[in-house]
VEXGUVO-26011 format. One line per 8 residues: number of its first residue (from 0); their letters; for each residue x, y, z of N, C-alpha, C. Coordinates in Angstrom, 2 decimals. Example, Ala and Ser with C-alpha at 12.3 -4.5 7.8 and 13.67 -1.06 7.14 Angstrom:
<atoms>
0> AS> 13.19 -5.69 7.80 12.30 -4.50 7.80 13.20 -3.30 7.80; 12.85 -2.25 7.08 13.67 -1.06 7.14 12.90 0.03 7.87
</atoms>
This chain:
<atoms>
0> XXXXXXXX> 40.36 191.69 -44.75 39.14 191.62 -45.57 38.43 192.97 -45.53; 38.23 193.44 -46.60 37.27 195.02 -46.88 36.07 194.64 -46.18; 35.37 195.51 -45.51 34.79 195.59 -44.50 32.87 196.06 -45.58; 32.05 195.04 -45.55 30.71 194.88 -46.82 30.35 196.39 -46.30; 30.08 196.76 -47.71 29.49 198.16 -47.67 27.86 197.67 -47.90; 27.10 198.46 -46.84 25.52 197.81 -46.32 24.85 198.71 -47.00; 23.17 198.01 -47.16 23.02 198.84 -47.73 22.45 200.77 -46.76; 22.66 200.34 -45.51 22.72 201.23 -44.42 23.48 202.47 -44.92
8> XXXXXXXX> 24.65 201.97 -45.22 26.18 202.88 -45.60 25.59 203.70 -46.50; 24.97 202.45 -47.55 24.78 203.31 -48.59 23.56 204.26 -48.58; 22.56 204.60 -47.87 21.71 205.26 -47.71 22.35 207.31 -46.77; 23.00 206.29 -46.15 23.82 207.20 -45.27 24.91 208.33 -46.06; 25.58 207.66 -47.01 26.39 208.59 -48.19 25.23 208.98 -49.00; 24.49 208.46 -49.62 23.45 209.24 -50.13 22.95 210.29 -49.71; 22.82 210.35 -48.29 21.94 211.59 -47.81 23.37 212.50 -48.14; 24.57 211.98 -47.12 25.75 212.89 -47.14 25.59 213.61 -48.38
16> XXXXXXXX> 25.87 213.32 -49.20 26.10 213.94 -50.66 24.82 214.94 -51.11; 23.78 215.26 -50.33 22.79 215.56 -50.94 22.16 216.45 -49.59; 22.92 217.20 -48.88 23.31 218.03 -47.95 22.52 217.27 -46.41; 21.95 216.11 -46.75 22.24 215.41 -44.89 20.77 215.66 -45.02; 19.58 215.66 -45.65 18.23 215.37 -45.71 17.85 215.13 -46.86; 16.36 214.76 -46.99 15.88 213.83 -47.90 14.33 213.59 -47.91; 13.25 213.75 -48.26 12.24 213.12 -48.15 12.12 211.64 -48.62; 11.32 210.64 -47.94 11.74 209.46 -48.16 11.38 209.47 -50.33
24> XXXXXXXX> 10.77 209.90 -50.85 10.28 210.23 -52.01 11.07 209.94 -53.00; 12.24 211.35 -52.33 13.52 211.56 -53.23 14.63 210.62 -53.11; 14.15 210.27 -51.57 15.06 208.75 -51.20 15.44 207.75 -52.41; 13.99 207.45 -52.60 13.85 206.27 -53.85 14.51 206.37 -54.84; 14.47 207.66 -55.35 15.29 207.26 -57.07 16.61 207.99 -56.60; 17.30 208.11 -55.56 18.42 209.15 -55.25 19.23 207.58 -54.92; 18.82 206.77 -54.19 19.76 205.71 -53.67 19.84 204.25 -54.57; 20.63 204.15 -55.13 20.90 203.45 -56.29 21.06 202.26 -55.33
32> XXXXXXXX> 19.96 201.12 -55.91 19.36 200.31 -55.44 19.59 198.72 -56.19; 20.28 199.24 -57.35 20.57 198.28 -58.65 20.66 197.18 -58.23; 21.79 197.04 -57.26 22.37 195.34 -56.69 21.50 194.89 -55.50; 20.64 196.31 -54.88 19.73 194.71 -53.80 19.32 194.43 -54.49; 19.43 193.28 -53.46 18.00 192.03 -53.93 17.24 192.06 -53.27; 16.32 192.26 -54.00 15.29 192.65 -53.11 13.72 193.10 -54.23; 12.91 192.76 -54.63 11.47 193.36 -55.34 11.16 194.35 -54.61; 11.81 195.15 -53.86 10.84 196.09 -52.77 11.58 197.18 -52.09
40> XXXXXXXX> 12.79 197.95 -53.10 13.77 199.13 -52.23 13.23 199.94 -51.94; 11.86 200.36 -52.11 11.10 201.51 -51.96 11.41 200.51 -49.92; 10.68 200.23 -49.75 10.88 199.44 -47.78 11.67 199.50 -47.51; 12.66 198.78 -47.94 14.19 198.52 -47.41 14.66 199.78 -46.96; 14.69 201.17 -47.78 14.74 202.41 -47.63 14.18 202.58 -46.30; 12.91 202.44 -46.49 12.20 202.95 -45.45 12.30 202.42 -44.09; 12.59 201.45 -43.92 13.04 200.60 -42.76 14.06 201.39 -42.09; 15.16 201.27 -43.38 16.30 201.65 -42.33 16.12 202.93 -42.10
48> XXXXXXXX> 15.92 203.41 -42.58 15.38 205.58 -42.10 14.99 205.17 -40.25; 14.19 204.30 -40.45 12.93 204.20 -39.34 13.82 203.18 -37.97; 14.92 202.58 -38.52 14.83 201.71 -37.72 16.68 202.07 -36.96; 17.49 202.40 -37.69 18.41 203.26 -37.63 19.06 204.30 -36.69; 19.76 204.17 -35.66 19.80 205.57 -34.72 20.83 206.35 -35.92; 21.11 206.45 -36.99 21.98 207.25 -37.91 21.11 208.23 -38.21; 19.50 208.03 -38.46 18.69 209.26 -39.03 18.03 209.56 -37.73; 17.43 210.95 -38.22 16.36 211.22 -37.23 14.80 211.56 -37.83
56> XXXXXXXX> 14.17 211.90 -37.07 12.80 212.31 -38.82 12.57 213.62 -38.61; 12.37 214.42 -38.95 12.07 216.41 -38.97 10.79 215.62 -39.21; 10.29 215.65 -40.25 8.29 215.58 -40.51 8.18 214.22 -41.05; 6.97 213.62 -40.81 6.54 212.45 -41.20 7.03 212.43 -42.88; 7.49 211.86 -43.19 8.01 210.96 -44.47 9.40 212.34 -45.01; 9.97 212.80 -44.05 11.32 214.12 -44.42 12.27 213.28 -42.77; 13.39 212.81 -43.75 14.44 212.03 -42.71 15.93 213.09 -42.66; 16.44 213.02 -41.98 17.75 213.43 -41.88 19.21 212.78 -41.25
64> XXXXXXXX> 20.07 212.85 -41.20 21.04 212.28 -40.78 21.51 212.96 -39.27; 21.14 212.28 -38.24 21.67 212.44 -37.00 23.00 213.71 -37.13; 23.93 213.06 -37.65 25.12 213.92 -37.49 25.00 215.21 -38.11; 24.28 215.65 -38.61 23.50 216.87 -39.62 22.48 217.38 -38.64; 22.43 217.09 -37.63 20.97 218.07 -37.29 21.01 219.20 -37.53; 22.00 220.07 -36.67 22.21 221.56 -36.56 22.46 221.59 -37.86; 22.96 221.37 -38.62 23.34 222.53 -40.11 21.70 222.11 -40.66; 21.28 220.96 -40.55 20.31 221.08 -41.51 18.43 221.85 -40.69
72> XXXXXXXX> 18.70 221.73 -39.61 17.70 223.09 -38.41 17.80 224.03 -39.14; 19.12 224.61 -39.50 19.53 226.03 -39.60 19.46 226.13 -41.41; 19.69 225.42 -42.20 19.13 225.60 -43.35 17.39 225.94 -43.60; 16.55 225.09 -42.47 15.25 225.28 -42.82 14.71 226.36 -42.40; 15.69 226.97 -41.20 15.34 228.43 -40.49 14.27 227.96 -39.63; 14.10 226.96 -38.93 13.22 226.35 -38.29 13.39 227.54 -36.41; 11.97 228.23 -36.26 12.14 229.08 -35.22 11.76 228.52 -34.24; 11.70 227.42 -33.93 11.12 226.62 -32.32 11.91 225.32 -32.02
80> XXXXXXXX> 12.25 225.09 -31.33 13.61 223.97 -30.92 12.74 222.91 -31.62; 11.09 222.33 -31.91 10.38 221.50 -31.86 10.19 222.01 -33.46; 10.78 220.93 -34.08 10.66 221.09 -36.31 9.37 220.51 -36.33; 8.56 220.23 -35.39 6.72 219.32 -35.29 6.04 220.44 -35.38; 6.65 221.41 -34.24 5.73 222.25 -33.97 5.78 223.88 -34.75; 7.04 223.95 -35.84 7.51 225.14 -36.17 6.01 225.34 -37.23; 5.10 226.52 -37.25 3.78 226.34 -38.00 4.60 227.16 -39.16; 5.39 227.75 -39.71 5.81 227.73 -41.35 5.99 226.70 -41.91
88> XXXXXXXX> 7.26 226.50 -41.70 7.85 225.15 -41.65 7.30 224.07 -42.44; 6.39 224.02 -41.66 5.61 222.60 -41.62 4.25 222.79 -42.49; 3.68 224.35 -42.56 2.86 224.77 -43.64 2.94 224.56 -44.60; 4.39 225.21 -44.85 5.33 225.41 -46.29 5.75 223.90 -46.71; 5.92 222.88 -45.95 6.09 221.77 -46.37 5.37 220.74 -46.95; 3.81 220.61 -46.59 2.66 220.56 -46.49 1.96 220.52 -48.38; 2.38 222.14 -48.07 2.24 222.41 -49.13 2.80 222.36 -50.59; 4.14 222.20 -50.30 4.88 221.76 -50.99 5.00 220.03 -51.47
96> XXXXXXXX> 4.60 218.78 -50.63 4.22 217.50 -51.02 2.93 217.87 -51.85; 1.96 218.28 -51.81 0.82 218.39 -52.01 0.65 218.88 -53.57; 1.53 220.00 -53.78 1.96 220.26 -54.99 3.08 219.97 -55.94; 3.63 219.15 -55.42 5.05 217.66 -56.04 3.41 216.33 -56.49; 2.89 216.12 -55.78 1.64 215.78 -56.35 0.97 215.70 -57.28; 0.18 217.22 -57.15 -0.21 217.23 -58.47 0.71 217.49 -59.80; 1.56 217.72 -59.47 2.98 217.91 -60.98 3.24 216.60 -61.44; 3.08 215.42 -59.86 3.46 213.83 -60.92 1.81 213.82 -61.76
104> XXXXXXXX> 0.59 214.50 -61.29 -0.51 214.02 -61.81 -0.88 215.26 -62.83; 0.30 215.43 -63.62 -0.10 216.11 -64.45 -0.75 217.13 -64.52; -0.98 218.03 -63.32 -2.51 218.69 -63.35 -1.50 220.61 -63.14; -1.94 221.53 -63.84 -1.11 222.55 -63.66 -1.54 223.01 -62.06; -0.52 223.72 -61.10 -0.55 223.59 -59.73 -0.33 225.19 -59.54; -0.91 225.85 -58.39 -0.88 227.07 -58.13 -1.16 227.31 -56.52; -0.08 227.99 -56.27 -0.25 228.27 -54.72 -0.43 229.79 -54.59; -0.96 230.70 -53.55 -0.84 232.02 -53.63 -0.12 233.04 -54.09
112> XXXXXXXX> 0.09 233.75 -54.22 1.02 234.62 -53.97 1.99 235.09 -52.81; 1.12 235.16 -51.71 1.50 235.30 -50.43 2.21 234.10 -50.08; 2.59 233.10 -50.61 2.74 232.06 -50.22 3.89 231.29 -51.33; 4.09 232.26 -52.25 5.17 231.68 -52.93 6.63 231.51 -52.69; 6.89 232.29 -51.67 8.57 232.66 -51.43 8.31 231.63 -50.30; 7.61 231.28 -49.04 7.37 230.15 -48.54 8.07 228.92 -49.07; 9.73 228.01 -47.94 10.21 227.36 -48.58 9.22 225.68 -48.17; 10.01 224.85 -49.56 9.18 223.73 -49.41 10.90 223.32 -48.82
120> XXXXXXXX> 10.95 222.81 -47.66 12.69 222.44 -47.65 13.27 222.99 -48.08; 14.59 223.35 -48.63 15.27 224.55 -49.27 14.43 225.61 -50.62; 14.12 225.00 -51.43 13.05 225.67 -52.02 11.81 226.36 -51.97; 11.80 227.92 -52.60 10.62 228.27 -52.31 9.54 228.00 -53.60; 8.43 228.10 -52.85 7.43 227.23 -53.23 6.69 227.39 -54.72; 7.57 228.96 -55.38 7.66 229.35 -56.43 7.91 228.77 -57.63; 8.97 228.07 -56.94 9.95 227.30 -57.80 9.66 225.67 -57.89; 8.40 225.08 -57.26 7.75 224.01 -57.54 6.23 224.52 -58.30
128> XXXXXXXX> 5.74 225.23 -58.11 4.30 225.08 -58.52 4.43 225.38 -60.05; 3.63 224.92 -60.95 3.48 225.00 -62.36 3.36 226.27 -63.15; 2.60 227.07 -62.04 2.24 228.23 -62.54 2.15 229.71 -61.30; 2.68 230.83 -61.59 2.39 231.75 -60.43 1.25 232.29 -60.41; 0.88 232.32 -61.71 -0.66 233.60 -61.97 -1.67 232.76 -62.08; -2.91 233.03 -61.23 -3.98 231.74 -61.27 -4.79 231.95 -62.10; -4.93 230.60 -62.76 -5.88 230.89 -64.48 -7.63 231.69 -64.31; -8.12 232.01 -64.74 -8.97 233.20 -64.52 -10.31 232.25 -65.07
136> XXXXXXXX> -10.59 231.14 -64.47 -11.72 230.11 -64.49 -13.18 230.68 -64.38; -12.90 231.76 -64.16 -14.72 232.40 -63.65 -14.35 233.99 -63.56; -15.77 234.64 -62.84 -15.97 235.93 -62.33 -14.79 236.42 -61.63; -13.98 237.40 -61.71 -13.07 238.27 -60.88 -13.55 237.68 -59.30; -14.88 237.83 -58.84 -15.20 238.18 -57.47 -14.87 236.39 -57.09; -14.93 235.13 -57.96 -14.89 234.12 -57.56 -13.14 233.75 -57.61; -12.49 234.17 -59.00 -10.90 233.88 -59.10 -10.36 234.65 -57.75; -10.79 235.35 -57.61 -10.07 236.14 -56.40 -10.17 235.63 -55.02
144> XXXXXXXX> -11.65 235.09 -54.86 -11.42 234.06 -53.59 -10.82 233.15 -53.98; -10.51 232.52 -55.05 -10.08 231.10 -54.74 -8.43 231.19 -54.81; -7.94 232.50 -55.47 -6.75 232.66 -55.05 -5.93 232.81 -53.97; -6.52 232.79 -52.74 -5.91 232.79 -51.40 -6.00 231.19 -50.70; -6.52 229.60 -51.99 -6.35 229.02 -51.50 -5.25 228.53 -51.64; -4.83 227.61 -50.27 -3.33 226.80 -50.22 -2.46 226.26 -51.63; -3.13 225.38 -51.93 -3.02 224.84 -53.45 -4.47 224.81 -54.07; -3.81 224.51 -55.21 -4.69 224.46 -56.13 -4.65 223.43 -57.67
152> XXXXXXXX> -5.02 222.42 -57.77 -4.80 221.23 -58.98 -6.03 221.69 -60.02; -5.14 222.42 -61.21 -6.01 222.56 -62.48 -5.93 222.01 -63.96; -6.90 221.36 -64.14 -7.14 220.37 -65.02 -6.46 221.14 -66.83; -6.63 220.58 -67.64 -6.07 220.46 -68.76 -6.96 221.33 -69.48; -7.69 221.92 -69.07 -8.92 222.96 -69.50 -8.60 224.52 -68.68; -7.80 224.34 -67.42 -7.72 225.19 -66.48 -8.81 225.55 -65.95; -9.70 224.69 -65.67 -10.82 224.16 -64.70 -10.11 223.94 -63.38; -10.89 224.30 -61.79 -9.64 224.13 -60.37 -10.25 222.32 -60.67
160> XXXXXXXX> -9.39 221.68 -60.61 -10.28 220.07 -60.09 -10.16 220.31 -58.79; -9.08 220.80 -58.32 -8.83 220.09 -56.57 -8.13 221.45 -55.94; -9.05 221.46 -54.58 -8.48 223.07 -53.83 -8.00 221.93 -52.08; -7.07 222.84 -52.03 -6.31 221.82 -50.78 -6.30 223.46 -49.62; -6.72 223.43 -48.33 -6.28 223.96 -47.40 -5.43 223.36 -46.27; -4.06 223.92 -45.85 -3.54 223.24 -45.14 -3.88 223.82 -43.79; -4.57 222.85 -42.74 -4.89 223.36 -41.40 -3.92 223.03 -40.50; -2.72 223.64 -39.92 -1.93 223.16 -38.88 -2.27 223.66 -37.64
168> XXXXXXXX> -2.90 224.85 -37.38 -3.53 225.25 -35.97 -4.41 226.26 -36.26; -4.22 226.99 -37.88 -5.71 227.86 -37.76 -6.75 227.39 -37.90; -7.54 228.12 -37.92 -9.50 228.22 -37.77 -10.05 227.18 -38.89; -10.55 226.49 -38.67 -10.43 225.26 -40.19 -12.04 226.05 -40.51; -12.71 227.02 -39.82 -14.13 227.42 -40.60 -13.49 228.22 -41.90; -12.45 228.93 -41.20 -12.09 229.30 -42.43 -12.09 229.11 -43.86; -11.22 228.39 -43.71 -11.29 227.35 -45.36 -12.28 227.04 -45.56; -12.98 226.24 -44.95 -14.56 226.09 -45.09 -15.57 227.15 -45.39
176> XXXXXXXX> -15.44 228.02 -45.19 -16.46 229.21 -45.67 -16.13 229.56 -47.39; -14.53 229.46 -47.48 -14.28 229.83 -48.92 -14.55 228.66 -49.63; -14.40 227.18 -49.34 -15.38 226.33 -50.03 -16.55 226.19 -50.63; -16.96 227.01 -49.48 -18.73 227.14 -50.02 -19.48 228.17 -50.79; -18.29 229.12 -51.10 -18.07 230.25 -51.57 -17.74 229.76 -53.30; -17.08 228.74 -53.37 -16.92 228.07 -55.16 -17.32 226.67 -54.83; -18.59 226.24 -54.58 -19.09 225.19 -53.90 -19.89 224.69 -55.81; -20.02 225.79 -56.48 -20.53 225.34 -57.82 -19.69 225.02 -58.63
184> XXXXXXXX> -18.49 224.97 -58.40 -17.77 224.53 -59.48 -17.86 222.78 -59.23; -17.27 222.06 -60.17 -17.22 220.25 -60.24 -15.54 220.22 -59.27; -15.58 220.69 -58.58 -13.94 220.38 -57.86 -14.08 219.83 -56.16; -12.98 219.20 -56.21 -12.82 218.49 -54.92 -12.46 219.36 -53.93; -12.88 219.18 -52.76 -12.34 220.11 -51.64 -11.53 219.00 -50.17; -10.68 219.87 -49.94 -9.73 218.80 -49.09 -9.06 219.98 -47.59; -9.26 219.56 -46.37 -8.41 220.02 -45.50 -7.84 219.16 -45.23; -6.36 219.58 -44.96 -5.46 218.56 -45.23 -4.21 218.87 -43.52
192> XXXXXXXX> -5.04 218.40 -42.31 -4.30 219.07 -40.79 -3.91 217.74 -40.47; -3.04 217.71 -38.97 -2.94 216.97 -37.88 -3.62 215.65 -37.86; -3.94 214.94 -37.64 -5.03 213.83 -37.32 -5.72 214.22 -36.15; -5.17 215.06 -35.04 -5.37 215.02 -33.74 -6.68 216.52 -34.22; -6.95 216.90 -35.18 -7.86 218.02 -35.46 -8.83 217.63 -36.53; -9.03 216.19 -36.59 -10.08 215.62 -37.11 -11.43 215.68 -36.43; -11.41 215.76 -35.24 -12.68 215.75 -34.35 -13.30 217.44 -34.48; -11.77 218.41 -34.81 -12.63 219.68 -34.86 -13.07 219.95 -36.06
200> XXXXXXXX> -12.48 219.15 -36.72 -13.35 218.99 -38.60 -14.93 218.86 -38.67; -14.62 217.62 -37.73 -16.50 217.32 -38.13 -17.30 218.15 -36.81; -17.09 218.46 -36.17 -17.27 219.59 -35.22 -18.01 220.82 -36.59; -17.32 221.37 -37.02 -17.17 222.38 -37.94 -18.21 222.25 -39.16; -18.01 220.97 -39.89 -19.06 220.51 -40.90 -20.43 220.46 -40.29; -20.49 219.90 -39.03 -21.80 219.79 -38.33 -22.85 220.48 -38.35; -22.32 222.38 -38.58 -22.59 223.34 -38.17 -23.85 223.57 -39.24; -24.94 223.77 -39.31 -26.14 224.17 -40.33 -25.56 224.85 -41.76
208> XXXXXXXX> -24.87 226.03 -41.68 -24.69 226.77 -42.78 -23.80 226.15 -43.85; -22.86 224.79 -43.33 -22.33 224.04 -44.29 -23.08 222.97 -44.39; -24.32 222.49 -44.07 -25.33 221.49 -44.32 -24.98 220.94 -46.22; -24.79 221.99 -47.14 -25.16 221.42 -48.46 -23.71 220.94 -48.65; -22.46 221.80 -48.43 -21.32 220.98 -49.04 -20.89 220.06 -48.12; -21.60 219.66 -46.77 -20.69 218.51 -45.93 -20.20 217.72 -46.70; -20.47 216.41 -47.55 -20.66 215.58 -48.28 -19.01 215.94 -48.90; -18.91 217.11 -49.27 -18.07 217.35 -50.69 -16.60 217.74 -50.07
216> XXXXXXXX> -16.37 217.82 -48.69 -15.24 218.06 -48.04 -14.67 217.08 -47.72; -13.34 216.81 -48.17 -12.88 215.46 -47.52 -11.91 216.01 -46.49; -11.71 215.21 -44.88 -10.22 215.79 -44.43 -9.33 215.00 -44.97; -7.95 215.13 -44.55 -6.98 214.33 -45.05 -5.77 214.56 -44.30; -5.46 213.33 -43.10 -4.13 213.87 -42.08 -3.19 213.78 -43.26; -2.13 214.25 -42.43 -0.92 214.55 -42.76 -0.61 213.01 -43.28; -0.42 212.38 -42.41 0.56 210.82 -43.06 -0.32 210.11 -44.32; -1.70 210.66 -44.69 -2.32 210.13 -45.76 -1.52 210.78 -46.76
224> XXXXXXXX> -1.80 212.10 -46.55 -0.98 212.90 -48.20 0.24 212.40 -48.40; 1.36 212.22 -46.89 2.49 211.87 -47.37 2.63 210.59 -47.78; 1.82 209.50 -47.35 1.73 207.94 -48.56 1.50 208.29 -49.74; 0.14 209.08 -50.16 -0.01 209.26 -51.16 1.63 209.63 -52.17; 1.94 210.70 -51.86 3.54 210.98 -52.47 4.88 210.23 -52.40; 4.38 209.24 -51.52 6.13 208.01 -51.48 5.70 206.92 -52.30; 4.18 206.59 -52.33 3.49 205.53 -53.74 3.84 206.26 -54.83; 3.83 207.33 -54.92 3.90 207.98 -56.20 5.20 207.86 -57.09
232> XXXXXXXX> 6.10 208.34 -55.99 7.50 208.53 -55.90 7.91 206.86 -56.48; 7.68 206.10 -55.54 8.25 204.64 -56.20 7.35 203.83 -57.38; 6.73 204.73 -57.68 5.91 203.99 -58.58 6.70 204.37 -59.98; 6.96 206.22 -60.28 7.66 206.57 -60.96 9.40 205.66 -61.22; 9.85 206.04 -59.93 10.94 204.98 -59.82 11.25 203.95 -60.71; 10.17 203.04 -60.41 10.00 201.47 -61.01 10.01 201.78 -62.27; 9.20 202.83 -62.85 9.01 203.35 -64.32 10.19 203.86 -65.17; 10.67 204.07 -63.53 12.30 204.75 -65.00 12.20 206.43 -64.67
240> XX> 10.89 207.05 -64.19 10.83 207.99 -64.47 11.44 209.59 -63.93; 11.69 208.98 -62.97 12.41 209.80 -62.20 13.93 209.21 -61.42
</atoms>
């Protein structure tokens, strides 16, 4: 008797074929799901990633295949035995969900300059964002600060709606000072770190001189943004759309 091909197997040749990683995202519309049964392959996916000694996880919602570690370490150029703790890496990745984001939300997306050859997983980050040259929304002295932020989500007017800093261990006043710096425009402001650097967030907001924009800063750990992008991901899915 042929021996049932699971749907384990099949998650497992999927990655194979698709060099041995995956964000759970790309998971969804990559693993042909046709014959479970099931209302719900976006989970089923996710289960077995999670539950599985076949994968391992590099970053919250980015899985890989056990037997792939080393080739796929050495594809990301990852410089610290610890893929948690590598701060490019995990910058560049960051940044890269964040701006797969705004591209499902329609919104034209712009990351630095300094920051474009920066890979998102094999890709550099060039080669996801919508646009390289940042639309010229205001005064020279204001486009120019806001061009050194992380991302950037601009509306259908090329208005910024949404400025994202990614905090993995630098100075989070930082970002915060250039917030308050385009604090007049109608746009959202987001640091987007650790969970475990939430306490130095509001630490930081506390401080008098950001008294007027506290209100207008949201943080946002890591595993929020990455739900945000696996809802997204299977929502498209279901749609056909990807």
């Amino acid at each position: 008797m042929a021996k049932k091909y699971t749907q384990t197997q099949q998650v497992i040749d999927t990655l194979r074929e698709h060099g041995g990683y995956a964000t759970l995202g790309s998971l969804y519309h990559l693993v042909d799901t046709s014959a479970w049964l099931t209302k719900t392959p976006s989970e089923s996916i996710r289960r077995i990633v999670q539950q599985s000694t076949e994968f391992f996880r590099i970053q919250p919602g980015l899985w890989a295949l056990a037997e792939c570690r080393e080739e796929v370490l050495r594809k990301f150029d990852v410089k610290t035995k610890d893929v948690m703790d590598d701060e490019c890496f995990t910058h560049g990745y960051y940044q890269g969900i964040i701006t797969e984001i705004g591209n499902m939300k329609h919104y034209t997306t712009f990351v630095p300059a300094q920051d474009q050859n920066r890979r998102f997983l094999e890709k550099p980050l060039i080669d996801i964002c919508s646009t390289v040259k940042i639309p010229r929304f205001s005064y020279d002295e204001l486009t120019n600060r806001a061009k050194t932020i992380d991302v950037i989500w601009f509306n259908e007017r090329k208005m910024p709606n949404s400025f994202f800093e990614v905090e993995h261990s630098t100075d989070i006043q930082n970002s915060v000072t250039k917030y308050c710096d385009l604090q007049d425009f109608n746009s959202r402001f987001f640091i987007v770190a650790p969970e475990k650097r939430h306490e130095q967030f509001e630490k930081v907001m506390d401080r008098t001189a950001f008294r007027e924009i506290k209100e207008r800063i949201v943080f946002c750990n890591y595993e929020t943004i990455l739900k945000q992008y696996e809802l997204m991901c299977a929502e498209r899915q279901i749609k056909g759309l990807i």
